[in-house]
C-alpha positions as CSV (number, residue, x, y, z in Angstrom):
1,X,-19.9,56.8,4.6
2,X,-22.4,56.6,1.9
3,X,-24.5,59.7,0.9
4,X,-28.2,60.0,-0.4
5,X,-27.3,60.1,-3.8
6,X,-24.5,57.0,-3.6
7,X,-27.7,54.5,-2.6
8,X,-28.7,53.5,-6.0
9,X,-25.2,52.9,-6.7
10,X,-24.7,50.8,-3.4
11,X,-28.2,48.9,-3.7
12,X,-27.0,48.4,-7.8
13,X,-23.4,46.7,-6.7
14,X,-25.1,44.8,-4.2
15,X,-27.8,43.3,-6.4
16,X,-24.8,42.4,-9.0
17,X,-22.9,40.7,-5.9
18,X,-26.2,38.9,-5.1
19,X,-26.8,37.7,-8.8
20,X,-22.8,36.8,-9.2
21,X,-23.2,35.0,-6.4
22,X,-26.4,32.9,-7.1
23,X,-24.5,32.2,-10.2
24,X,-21.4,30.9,-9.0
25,X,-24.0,28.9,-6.5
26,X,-26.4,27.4,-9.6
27,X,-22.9,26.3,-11.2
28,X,-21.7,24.6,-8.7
29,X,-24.8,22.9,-7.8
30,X,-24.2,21.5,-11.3
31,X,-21.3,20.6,-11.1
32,X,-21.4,18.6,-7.8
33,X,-24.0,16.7,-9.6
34,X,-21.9,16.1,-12.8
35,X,-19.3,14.5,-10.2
36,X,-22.4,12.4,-8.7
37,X,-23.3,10.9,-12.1
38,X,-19.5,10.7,-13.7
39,X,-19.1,8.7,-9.9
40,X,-21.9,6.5,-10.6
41,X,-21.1,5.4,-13.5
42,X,-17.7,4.7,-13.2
43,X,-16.0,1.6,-12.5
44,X,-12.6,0.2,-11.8
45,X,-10.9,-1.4,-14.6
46,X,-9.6,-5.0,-13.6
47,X,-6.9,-6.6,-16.2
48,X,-6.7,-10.5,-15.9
49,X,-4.3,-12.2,-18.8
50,X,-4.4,-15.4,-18.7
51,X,-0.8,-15.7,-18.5
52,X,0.5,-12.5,-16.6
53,X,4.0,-11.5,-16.9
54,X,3.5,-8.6,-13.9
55,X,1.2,-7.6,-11.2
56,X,0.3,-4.6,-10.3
57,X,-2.1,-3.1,-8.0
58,X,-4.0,0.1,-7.8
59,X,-5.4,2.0,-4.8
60,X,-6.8,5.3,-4.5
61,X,-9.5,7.4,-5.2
62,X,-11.6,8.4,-8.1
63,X,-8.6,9.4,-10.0
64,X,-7.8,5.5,-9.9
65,X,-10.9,4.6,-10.6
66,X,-11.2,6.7,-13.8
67,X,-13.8,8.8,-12.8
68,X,-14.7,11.2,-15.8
69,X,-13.5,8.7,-18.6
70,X,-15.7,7.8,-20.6
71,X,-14.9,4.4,-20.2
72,X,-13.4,2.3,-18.2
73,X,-11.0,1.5,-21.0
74,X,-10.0,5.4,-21.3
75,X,-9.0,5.2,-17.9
76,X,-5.3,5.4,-16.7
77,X,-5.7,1.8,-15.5
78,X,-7.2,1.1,-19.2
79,X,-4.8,2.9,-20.8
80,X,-2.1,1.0,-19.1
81,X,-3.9,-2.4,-19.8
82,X,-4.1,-1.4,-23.8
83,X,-0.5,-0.9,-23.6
84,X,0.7,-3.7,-22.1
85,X,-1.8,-6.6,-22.0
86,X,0.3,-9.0,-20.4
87,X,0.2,-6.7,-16.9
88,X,-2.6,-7.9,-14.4
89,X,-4.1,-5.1,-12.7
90,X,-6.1,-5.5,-9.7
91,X,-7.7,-2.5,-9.1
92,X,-9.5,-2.0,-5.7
93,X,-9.5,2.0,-5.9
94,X,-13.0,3.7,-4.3
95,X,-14.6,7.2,-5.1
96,X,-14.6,9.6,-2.7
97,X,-11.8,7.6,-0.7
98,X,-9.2,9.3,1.2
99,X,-5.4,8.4,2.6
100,X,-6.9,6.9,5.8
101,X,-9.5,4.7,3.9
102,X,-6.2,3.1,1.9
103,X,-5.5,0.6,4.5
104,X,-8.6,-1.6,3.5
105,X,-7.5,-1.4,0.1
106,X,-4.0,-3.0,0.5
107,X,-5.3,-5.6,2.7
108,X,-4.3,-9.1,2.0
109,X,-1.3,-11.2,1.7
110,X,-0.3,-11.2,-2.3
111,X,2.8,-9.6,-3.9
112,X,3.0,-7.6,-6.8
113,X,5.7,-6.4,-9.0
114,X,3.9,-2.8,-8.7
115,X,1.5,-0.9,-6.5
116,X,0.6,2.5,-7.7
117,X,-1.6,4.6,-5.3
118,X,-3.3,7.4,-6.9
119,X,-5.6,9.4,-3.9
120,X,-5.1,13.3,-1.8
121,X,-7.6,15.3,-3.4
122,X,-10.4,14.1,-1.1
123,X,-8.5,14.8,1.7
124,X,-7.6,18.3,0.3
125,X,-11.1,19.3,-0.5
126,X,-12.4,18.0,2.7
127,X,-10.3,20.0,4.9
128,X,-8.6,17.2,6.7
129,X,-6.1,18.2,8.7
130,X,-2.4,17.9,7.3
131,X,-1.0,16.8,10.2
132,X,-3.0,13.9,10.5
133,X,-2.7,13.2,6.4
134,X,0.7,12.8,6.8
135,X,0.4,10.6,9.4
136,X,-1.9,8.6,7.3
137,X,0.8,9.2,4.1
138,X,3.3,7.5,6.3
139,X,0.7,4.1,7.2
140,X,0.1,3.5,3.8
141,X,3.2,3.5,2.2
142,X,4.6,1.1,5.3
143,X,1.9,-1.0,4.1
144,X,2.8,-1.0,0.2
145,X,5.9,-1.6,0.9
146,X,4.3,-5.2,2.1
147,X,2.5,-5.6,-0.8
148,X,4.8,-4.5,-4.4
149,X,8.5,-4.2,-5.3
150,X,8.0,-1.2,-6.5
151,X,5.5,1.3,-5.2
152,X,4.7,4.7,-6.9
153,X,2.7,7.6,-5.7
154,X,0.8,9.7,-8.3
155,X,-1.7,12.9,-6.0
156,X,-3.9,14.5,-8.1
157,X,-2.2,17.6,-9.4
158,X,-3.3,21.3,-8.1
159,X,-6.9,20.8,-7.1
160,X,-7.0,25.1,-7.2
161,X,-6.6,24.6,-10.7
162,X,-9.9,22.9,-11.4
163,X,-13.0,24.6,-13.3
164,X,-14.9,23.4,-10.1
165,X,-13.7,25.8,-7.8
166,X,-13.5,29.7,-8.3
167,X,-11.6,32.6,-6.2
168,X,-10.4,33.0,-3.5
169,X,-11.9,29.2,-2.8
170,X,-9.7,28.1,-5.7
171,X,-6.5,29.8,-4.0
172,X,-6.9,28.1,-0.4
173,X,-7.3,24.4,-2.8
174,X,-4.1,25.3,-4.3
175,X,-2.4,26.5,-1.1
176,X,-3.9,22.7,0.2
177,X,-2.4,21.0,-2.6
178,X,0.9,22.1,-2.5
179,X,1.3,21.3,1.4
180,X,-0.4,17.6,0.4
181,X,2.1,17.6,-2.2
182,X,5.3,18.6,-0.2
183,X,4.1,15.7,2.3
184,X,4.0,13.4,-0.6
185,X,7.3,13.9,-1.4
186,X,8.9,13.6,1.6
187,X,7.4,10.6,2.6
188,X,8.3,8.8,-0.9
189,X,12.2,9.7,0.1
190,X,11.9,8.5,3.1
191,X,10.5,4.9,2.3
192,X,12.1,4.7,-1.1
193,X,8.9,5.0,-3.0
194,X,8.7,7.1,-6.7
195,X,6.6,9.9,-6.4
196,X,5.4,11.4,-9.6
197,X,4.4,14.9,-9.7
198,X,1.5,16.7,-11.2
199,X,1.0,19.6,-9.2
200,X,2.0,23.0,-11.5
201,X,1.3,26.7,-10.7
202,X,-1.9,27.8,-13.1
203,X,0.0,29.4,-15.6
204,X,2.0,26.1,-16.3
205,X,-0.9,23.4,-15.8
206,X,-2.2,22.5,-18.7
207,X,-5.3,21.2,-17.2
208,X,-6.1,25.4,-16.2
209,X,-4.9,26.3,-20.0
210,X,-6.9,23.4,-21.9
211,X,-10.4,22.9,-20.8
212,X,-10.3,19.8,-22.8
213,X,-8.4,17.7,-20.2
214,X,-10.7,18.3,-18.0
215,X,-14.3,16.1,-17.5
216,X,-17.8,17.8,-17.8
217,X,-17.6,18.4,-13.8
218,X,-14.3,20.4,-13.7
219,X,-13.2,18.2,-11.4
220,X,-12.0,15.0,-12.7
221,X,-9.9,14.2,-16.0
222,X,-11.6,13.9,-19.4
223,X,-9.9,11.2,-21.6
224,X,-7.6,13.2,-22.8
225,X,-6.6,14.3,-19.6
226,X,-5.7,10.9,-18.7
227,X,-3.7,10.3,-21.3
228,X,-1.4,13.5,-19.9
229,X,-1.3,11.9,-16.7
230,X,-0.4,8.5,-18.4
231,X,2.6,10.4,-20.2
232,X,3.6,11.7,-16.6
233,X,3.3,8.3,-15.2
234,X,5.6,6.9,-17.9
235,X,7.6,9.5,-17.7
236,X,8.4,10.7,-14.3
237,X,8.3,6.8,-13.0
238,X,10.6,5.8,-15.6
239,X,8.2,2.5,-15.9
240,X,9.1,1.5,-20.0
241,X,11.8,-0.8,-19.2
242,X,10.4,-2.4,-15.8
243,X,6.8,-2.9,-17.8
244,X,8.5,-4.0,-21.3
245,X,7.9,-7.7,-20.3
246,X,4.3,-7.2,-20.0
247,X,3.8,-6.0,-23.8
């Protein structure tokens, strides 16, 4: 119970909650139009050597794309192409898509010595039910399977973690990412698909320690960010000696 002489106070704290609030809201508002323009002007980078001595094929979402590079070429796709230029990349990966709009991607009837599927952070921010992701986890990689030898599955690491989002909004993204992560990983064991990790608790994610990784919208990766997720890639998927023929 307040008294007379607590008001000021009480209006005071209020007014600074307002104006904290209307802040977080402005920069935000910013920020979801960073994304917009980072979206529009990105584009999928498409590899075509004249004599390939692999395939691969990427799906996903804006992560695939290379959303918040500064250029194609800066993309994980580009950086991929600049290191080994006799690999053909089809890349057919949307913004904004999610696990269920993957299907569309892998349609067709050619084989490829790779298909790497980058996507889940759509379907963690928009609030899609988990039950019904895993389902869709489960349909795509049955459908890989049809399409590359090898198939790899690289989520976007702890959305939480992001500049976009701030407390507690940040904390239910992370508790999102981690359950999109776990379902991941399961599915990957069970249909003998690589799944490469980049989900780490803040204190150990270098994209929440080094603003640099990450693009102007806090959302996406910055060039340099990119080439952390290519180390990863390399890395985790063991990929060296199964791309060395395409150097």
């Amino acid at each position: 119970m307040t008294t007379p002489t607590s008001w000021p106070w009480t209006l005071l704290l209020a007014g600074l909650a307002a104006l904290a609030l209307l802040g977080l809201s402005g920069c935000t508002v910013w920020r979801i139009g960073q994304a917009g323009d980072l979206a529009k002007r990105s584009e999928p980078l498409q590899h075509t050597p004249a004599s390939p001595a692999l395939r691969l094929l990427i799906v996903g979402d804006s992560t695939a794309v290379g959303t918040g590079a500064s250029s194609p070429q800066t993309s994980l796709a580009g950086l991929l192409a600049r290191e080994y230029p006799r690999l053909r990349i089809d890349n057919r990966a949307r913004d904004g898509a999610k696990f269920d709009d993957l299907a569309n991607q892998l349609g067709g009837t050619d084989r490829y010595d790779l298909v790497l599927i980058q996507a889940g952070g759509n379907d963690v921010i928009r609030l899609r039910n988990m039950d019904t992701v895993g389902a869709d986890i489960e349909r795509v990689l049955t459908l890989a399977e049809s399409r590359g030898e090898r198939v790899i599955l690289m989520p976007a690491g702890n959305v939480g973690n992001a500049p976009f989002f701030y407390p507690p909004v940040s904390w239910w993204m992370s508790s999102r990412s981690r359950t999109l992560h776990g379902l991941v990983r399961a599915s990957a064991q069970r249909h003998g698909a690589v799944y490469v990790n980049l989900y780490k608790d803040k204190a150990s994610d270098p994209f929440a320690q080094q603003r640099e990784l990450n693009a102007v919208d806090g959302l996406h990766p910055s060039d340099a960010g990119y080439r952390v997720w290519f180390t990863e890639l390399m890395s985790q998927a063991a990929l060296a000696p199964v791309l060395a023929p395409a150097r």
